[in-house]
C-alpha positions as CSV (number, residue, x, y, z in Angstrom):
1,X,-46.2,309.6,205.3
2,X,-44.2,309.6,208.3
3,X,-40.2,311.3,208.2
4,X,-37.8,309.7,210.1
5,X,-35.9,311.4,212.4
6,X,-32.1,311.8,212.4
7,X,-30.9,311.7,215.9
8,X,-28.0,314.3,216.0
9,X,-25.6,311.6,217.4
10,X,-26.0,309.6,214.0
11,X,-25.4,312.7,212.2
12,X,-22.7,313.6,213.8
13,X,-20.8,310.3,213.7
14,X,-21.6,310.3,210.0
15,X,-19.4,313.4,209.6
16,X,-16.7,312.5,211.6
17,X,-16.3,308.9,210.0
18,X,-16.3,310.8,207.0
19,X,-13.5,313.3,208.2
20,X,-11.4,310.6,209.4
21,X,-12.2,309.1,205.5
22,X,-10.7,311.7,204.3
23,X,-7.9,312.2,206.6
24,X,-6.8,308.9,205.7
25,X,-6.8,309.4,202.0
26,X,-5.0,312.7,202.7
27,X,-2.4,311.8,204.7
28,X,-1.9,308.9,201.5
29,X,-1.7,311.5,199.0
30,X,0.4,313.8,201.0
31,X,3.0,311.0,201.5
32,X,3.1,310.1,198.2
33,X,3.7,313.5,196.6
34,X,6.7,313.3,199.8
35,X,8.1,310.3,198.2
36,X,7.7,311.5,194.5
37,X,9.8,315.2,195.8
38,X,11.9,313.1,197.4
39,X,13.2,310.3,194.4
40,X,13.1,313.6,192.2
41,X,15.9,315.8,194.9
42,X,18.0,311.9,195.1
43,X,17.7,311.5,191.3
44,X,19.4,314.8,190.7
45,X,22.0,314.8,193.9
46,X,22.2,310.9,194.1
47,X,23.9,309.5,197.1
48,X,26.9,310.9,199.4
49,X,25.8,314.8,200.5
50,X,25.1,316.1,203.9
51,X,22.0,315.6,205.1
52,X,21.4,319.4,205.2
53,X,21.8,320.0,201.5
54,X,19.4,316.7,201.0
55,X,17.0,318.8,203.2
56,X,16.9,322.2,201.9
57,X,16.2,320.9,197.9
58,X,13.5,318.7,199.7
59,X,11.8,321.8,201.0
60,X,11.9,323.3,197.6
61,X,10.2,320.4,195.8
62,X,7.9,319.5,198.6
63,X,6.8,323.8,198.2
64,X,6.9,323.7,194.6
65,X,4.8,320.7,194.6
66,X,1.9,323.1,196.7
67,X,2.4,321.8,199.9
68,X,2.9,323.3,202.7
69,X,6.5,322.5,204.8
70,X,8.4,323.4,207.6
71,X,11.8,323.2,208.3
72,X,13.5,322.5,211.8
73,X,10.3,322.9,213.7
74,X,11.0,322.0,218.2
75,X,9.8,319.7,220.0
76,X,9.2,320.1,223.3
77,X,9.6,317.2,225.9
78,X,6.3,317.0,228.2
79,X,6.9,315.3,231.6
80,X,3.7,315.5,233.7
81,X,3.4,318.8,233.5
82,X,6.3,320.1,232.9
83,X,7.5,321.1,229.0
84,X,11.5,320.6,228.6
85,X,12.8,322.9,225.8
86,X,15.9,320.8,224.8
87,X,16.5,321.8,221.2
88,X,14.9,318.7,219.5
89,X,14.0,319.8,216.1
90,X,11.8,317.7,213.1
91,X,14.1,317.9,210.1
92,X,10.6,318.9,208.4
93,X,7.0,318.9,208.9
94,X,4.6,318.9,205.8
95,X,0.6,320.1,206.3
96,X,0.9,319.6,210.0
97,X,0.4,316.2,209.8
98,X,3.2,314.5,208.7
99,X,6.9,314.6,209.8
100,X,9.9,314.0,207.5
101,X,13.5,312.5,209.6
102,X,15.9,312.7,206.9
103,X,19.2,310.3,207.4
104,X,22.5,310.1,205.3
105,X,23.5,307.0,207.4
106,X,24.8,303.4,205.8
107,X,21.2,301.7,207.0
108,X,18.8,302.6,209.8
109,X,19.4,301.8,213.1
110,X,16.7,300.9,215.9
111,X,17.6,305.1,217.3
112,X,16.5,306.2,214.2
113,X,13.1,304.4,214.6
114,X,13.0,305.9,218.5
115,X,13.8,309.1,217.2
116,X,10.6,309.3,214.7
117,X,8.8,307.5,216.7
118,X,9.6,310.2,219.7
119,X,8.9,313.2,217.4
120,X,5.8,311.4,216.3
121,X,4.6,311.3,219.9
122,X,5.6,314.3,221.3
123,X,4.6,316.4,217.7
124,X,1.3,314.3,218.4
125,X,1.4,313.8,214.6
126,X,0.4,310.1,213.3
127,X,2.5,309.7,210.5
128,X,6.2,310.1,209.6
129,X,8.8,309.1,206.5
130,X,12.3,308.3,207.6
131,X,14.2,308.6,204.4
132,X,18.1,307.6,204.1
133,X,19.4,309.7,201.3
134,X,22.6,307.5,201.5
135,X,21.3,304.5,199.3
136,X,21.5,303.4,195.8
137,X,17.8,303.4,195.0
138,X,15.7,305.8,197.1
139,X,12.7,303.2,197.8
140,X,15.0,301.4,199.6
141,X,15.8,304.1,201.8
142,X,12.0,304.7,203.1
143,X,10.2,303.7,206.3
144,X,6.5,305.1,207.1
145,X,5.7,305.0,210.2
146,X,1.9,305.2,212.2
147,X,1.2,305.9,215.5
């Protein structure tokens, strides 16, 4: 009986469909758990804090739920080939692959969007949460974004 060969190119595209599988479901369980810490921190502190104090209890549920976050992490600014330290800073970054732009604002705004959006690019991360502390009921206060 004759055994097929696997070419390594079918091998190998096997794996990294399956890695980008798994990303994907990753990067859907990491947000939820995100969303889940953060109705638990608005539940407790409800709305009308600084976005600060919203942002240091977030980092204590997001670590106590076993993942792994980062406060106030830069951003550089890459022109060409030139890197621009301006002080731009993601409120926080969870497993390297999401980013988290907290708000205590009255709704979002289209600069809030351009921020994320910028930190998304720059961060060369592919997903973010903008979450408005500043709302009745949390849900209404999240936007995911993709890149």
């Amino acid at each position: 009986m004759k055994q097929k060969k696997i070419h390594r190119g079918t091998q190998r595209d096997t794996e990294v469909h399956r890695e980008k599988k798994y990303n994907i479901m990753n990067i859907n369980e990491i947000t939820e758990k995100i969303i889940g810490c953060a109705i638990e921190v608005h539940r407790e502190l409800g709305p009308g804090l600084l976005e600060s104090a919203y942002e240091e209890c977030l980092i204590y549920e997001l670590r106590k739920a076993g993942l792994n976050a980062e406060r106030q992490v830069p951003v550089p600014i890459v022109y060409k080939e030139i890197k621009l330290e301006y002080g731009y800073r993601i409120d926080i970054l969870v497993e390297k692959l999401v980013i988290i732009e907290l708000k205590t604002v009255e709704a979002f705004t289209p600069v809030h969007e351009a921020q994320i959006l910028t930190y998304l690019k720059f961060g060369k991360i592919k997903t973010g949460l903008l979450i408005n502390f500043d709302v009745t009921l949390l849900k209404n206060g999240i936007k995911r974004y993709k890149l």
